[in-house]
C-alpha positions in Angstrom: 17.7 -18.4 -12.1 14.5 -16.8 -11.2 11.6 -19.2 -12.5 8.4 -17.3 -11.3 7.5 -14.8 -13.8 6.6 -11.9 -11.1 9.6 -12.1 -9.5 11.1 -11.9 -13.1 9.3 -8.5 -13.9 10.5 -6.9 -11.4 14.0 -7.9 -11.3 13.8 -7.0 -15.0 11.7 -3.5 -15.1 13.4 -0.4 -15.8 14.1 2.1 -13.4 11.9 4.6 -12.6 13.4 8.1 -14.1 10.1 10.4 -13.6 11.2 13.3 -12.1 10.0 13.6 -7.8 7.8 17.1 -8.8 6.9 19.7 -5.4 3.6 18.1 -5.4 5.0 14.7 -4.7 7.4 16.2 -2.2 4.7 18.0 -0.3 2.5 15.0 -0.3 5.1 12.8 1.3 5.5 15.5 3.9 2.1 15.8 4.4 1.2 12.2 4.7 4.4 11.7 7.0 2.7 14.5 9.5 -0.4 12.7 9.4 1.0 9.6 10.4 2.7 11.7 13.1 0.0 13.4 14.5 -1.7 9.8 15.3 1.2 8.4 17.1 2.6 7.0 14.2 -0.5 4.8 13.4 -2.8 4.4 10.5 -6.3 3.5 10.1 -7.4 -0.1 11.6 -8.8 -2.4 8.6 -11.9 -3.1 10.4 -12.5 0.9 10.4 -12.0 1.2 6.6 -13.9 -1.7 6.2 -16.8 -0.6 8.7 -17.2 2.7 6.5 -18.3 0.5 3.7 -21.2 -1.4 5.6 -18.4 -4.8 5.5 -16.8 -7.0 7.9 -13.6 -9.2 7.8 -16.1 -12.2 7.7 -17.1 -10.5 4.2 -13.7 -12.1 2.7 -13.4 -15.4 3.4 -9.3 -16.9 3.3 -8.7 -18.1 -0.1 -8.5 -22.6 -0.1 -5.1 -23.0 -0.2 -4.4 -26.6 -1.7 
């Protein structure tokens, strides 16, 4: 029995039938080279994050009870 109502939703939800369209193939295809070309890496956190003028310190861990 699944009592927590995400896990619910998603055990529930339809499948996805929209139809995979050349865009969405070449996209994938592209993105998958990208990731290639940088040795199979993507960009650090701290670098996304940096290009915003913010820090990890900027988001405090949530208290946790």
């Amino acid at each position: 029995m699944l009592l927590d109502p995400v896990a619910r939703a998603v055990a529930t939800a339809p499948n996805d039938d929209e139809p995979v369209t050349e865009e969405d193939r070449s996209r994938f295809h592209n993105g998958q080279a990208w990731f290639q070309q940088r040795g199979s890496t993507g960009i650090p956190m701290e670098e996304v994050l940096g290009d915003f003028g913010l820090t990890s310190e900027d988001f405090p861990p949530e208290d946790i009870r």
